[in-house]
KEVO-246173 format. One record per residue (C-alpha): residue in three letters; residue number from 1; x, y, z. Coordinates in pm, 1 decimal. Layout:
<recs>
@dopa = ALA	vexlum = NUM	u = X	v = Y	w = Z .
...
</recs>
This chain:
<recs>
@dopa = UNK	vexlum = 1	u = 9415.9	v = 10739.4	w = 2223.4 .
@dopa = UNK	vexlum = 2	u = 9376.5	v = 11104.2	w = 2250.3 .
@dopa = UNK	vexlum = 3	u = 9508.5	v = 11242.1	w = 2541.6 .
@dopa = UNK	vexlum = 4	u = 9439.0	v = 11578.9	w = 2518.8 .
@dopa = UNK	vexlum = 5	u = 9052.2	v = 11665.1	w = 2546.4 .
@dopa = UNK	vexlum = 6	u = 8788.2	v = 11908.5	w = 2616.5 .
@dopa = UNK	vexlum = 7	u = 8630.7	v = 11968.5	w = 2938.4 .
@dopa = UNK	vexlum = 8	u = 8308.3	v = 11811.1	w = 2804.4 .
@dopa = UNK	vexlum = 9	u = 8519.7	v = 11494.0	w = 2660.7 .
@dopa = UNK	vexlum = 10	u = 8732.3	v = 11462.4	w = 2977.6 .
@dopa = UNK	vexlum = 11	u = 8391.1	v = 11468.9	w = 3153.8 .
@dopa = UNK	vexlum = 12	u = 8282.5	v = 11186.3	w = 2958.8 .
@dopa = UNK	vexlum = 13	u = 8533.9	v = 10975.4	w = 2994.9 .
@dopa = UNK	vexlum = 14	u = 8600.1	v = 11043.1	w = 3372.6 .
@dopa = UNK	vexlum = 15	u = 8238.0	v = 10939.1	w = 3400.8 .
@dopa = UNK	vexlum = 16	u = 8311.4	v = 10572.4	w = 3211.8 .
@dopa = UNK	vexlum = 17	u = 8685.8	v = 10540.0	w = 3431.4 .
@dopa = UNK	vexlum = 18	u = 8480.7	v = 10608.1	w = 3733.5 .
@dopa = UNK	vexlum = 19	u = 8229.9	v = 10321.5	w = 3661.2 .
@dopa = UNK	vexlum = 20	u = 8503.8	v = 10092.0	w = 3604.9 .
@dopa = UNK	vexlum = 21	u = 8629.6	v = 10154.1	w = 3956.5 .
@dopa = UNK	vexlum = 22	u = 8904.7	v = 10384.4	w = 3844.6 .
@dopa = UNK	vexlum = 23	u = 9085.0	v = 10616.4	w = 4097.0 .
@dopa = UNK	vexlum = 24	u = 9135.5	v = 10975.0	w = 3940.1 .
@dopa = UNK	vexlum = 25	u = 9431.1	v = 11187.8	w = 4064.1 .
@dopa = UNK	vexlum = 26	u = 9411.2	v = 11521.2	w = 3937.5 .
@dopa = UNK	vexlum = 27	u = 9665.6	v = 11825.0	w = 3902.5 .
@dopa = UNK	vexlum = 28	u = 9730.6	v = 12153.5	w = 3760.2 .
@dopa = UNK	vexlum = 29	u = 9993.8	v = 12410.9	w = 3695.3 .
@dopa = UNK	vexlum = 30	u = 10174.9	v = 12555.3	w = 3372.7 .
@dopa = UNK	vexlum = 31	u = 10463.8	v = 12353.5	w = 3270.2 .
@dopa = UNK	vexlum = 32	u = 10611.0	v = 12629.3	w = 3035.9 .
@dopa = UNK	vexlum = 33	u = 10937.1	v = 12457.4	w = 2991.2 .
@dopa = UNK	vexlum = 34	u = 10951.1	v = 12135.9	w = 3045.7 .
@dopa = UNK	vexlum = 35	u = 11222.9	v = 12013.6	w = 3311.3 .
@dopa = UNK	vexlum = 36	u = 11316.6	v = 11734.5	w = 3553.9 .
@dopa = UNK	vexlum = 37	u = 11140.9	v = 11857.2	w = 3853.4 .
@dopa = UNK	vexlum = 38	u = 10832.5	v = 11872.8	w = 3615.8 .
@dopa = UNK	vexlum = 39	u = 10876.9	v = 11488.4	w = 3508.7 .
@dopa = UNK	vexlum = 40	u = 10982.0	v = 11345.2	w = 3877.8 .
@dopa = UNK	vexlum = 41	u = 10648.5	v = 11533.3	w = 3996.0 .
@dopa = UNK	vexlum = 42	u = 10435.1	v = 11415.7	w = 3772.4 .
@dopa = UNK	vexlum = 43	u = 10535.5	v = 11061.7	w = 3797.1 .
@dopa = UNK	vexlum = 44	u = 10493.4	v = 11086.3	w = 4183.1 .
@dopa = UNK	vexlum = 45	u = 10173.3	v = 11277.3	w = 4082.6 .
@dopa = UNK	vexlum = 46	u = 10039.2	v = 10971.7	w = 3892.4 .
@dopa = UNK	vexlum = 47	u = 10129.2	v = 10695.5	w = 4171.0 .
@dopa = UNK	vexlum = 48	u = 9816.0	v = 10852.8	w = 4366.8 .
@dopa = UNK	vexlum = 49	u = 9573.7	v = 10689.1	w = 4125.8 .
@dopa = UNK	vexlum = 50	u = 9448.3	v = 10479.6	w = 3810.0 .
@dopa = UNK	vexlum = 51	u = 9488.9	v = 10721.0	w = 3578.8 .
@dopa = UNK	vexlum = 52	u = 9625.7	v = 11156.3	w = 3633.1 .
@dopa = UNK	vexlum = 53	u = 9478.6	v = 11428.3	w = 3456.0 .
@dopa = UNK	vexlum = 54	u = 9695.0	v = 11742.1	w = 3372.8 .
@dopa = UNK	vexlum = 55	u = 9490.2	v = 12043.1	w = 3415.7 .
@dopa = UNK	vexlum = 56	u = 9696.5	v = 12304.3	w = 3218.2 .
@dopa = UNK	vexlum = 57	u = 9677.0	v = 12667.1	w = 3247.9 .
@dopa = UNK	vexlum = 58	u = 9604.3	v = 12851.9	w = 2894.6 .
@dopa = UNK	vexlum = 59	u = 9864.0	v = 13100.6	w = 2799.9 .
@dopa = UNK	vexlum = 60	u = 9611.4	v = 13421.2	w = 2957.3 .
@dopa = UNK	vexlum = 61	u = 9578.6	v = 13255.2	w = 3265.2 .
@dopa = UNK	vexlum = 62	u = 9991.8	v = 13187.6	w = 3268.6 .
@dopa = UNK	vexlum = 63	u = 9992.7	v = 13576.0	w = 3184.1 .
@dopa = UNK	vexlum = 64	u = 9790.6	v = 13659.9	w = 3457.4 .
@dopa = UNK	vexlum = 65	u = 9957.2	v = 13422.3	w = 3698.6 .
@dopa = UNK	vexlum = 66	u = 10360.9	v = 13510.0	w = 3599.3 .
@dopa = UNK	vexlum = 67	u = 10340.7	v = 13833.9	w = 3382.4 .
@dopa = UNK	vexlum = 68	u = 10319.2	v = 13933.3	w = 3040.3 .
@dopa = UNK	vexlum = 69	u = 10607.9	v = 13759.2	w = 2953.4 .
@dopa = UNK	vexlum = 70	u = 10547.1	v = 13401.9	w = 3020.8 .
@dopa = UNK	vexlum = 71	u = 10434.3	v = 13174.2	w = 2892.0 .
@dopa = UNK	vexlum = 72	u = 10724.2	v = 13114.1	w = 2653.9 .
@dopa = UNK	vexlum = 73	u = 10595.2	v = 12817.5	w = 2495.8 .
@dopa = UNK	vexlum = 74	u = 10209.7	v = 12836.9	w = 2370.5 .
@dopa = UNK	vexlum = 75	u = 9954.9	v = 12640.4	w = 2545.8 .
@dopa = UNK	vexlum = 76	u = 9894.6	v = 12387.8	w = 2302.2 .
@dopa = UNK	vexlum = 77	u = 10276.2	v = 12280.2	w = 2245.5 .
@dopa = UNK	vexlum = 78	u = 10289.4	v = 12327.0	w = 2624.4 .
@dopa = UNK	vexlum = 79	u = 9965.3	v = 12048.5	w = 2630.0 .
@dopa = UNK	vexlum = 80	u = 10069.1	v = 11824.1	w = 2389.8 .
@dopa = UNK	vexlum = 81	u = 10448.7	v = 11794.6	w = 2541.4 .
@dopa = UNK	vexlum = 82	u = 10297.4	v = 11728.3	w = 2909.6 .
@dopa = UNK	vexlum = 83	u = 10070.9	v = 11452.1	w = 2683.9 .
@dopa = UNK	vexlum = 84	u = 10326.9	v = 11242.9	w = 2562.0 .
@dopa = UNK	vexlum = 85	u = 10498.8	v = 11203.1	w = 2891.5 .
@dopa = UNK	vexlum = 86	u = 10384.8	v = 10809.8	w = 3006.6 .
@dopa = UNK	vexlum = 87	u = 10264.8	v = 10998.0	w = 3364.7 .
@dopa = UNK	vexlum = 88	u = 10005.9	v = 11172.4	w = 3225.1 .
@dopa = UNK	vexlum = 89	u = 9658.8	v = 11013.6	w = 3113.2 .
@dopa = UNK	vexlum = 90	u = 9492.6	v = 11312.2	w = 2996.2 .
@dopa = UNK	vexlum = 91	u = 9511.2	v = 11689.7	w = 2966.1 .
@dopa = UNK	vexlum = 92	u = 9254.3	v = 11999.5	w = 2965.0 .
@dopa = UNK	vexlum = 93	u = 9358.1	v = 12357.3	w = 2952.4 .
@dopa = UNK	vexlum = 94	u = 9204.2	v = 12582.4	w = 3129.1 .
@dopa = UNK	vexlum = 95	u = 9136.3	v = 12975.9	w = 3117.0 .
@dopa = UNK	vexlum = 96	u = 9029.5	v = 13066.3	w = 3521.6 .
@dopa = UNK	vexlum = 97	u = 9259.7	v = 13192.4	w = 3761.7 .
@dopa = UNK	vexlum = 98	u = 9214.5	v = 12859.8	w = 3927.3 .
@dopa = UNK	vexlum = 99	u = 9139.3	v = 12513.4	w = 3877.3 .
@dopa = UNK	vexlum = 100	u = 8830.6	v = 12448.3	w = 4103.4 .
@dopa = UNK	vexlum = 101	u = 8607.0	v = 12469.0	w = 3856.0 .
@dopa = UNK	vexlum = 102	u = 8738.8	v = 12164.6	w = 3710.5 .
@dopa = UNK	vexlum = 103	u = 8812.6	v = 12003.9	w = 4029.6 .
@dopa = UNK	vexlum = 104	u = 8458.3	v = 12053.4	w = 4120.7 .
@dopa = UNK	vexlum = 105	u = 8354.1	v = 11879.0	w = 3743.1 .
@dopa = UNK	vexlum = 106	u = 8578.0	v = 11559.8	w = 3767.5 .
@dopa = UNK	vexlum = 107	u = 8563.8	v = 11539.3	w = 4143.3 .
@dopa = UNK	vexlum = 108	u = 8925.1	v = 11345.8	w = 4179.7 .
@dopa = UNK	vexlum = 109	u = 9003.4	v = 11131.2	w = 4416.6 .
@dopa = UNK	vexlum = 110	u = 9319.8	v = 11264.7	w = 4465.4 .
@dopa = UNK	vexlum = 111	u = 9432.8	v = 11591.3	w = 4423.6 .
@dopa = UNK	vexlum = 112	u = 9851.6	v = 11658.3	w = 4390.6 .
@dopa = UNK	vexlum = 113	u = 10021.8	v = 11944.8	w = 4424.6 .
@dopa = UNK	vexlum = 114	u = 10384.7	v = 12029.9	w = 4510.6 .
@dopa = UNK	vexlum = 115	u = 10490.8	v = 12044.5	w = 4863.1 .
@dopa = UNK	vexlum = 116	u = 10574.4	v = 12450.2	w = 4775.0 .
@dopa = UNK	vexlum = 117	u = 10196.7	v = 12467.9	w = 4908.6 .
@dopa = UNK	vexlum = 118	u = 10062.1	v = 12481.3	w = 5277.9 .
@dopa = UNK	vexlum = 119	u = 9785.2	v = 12172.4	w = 5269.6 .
@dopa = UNK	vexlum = 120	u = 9535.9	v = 12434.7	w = 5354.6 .
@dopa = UNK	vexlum = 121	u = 9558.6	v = 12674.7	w = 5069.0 .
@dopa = UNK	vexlum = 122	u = 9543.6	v = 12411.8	w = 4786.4 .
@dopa = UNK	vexlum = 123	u = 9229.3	v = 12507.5	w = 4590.0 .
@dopa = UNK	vexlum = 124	u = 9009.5	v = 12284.5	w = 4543.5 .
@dopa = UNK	vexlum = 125	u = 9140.6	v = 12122.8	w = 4885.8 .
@dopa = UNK	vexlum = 126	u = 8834.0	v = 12079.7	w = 5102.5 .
@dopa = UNK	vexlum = 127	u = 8614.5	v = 12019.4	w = 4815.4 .
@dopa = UNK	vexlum = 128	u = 8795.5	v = 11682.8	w = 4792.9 .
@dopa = UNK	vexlum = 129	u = 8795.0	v = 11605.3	w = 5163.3 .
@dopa = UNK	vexlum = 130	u = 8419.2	v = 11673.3	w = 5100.3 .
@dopa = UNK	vexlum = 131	u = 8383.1	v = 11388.0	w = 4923.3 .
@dopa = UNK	vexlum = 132	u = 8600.2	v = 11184.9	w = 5068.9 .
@dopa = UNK	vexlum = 133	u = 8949.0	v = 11256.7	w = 4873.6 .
@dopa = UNK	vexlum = 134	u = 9232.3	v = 11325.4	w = 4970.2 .
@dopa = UNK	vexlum = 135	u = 9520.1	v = 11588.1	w = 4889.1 .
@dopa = UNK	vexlum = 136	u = 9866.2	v = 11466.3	w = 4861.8 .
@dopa = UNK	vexlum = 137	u = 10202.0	v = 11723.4	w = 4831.1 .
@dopa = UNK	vexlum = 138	u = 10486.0	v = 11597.4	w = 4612.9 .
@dopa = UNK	vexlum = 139	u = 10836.7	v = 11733.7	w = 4703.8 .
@dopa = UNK	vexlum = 140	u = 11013.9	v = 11953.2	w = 4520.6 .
@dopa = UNK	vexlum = 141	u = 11321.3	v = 11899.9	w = 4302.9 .
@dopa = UNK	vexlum = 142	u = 11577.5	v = 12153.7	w = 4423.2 .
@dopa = UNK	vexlum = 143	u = 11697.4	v = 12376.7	w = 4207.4 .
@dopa = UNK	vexlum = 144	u = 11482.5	v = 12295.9	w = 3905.3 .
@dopa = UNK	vexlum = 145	u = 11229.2	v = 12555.6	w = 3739.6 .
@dopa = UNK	vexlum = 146	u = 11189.2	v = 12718.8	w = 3463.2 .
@dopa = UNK	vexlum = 147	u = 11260.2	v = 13058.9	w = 3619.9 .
@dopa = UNK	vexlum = 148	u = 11618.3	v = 12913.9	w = 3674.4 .
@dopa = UNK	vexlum = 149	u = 11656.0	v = 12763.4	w = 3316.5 .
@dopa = UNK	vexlum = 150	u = 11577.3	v = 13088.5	w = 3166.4 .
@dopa = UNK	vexlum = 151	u = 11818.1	v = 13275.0	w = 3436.3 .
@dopa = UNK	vexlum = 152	u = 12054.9	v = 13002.5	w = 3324.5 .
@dopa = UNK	vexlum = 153	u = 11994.3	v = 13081.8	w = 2943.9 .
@dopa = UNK	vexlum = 154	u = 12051.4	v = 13428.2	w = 3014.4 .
@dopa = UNK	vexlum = 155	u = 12406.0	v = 13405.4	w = 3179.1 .
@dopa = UNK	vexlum = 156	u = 12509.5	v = 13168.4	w = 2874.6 .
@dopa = UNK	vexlum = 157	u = 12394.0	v = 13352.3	w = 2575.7 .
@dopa = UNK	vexlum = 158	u = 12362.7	v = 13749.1	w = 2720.9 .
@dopa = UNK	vexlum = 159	u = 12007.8	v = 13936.9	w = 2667.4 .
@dopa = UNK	vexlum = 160	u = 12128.9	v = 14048.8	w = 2340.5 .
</recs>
C-alpha cells in the first residue's frame, strides 16, 4: 500500500475509509529529524482514530516556518521516513503556511496536536468542532527536538 499520496488521492481514499465507518485523526508538523518525542506523539496521535494522516510541511513552508536553514532533511525523505513508521496511515505534504486547507478537505474527526499549543489557537480547531470533531493535545516528550539534537551535534563535533 502506498502511504504517501496526493491531496487528490488522499481525498479519494478518505472518501472510501469514511464510508466504511472509519474515524480519521489528522495531524501536521515538519518532522525534520526524526526523534523519540516525534514517534511517542505520533503513536498517541494515532490512538484518536481508525487510521492518522501525516500532513507534512514541504521544505518552503519549513523555510518559512524555522528559517532558511531548516529543513535539514528534504521533504520527500522527511515523508517517506514519517511513512514507514506503523503510526502513520498516510502522508501529504503540503506548501501553505498552514494546514487548514487540508483540514477543511478531509474534514477529520480528530485533529492532534502537541500540548505546546493553547486548544484555542490550533488551526483548523473550530472547523472540527463545526462538524462535530474534536481536538485532542498530546504531551510533550521533555527534552526531545530536533533543535536540541542539532545543539547536541554541535557541542560533539564543533561547527567546523
Amino acid at each position: 500500500m502506498k502511504k504517501v499520496l496526493s491531496r487528490a488521492d488522499l481525498k479519494r481514499e478518505v472518501e472510501r475509509l469514511r464510508a466504511e465507518g472509519k474515524r480519521i485523526a489528522f495531524t501536521n508538523g515538519c518532522f525534520d529529524i526524526l526523534h523519540v518525542g516525534h514517534c511517542q506523539y505520533l503513536r498517541e496521535a494515532r490512538k484518536q482514530g481508525d487510521l492518522l494522516i501525516l500532513a507534512l510541511n514541504s521544505d518552503a513552508s519549513v523555510r518559512a516556518i524555522k528559517g532558511p536553514k531548516r529543513p535539514l532533511v528534504p521533504q520527500q525523505e522527511r515523508a517517506e521516513i514519517v511513512a514507514s513508521l506503523e503510526a502513520v496511515d498516510y502522508v501529504t505534504i503540503f506548501d501553505e503556511s498552514t494546514p487548514l486547507e487540508l483540514i477543511e478537505l478531509f474534514r477529520p474527526d480528530v485533529l492532534v496536536k502537541g500540548a505546546d499549543w493553547k486548544e484555542e489557537d490550533v488551526v483548523g480547531g473550530d472547523a472540527v468542532r463545526s462538524w462535530g470533531g474534536r481536538v485532542v493535545l498530546i504531551p510533550m516528550t521533555e527534552g526531545a527536538s530536533t533543535t536540541n539534537i542539532v545543539e547536541r551535534i554541535l557541542q560533539v563535533y564543533g561547527k567546523g
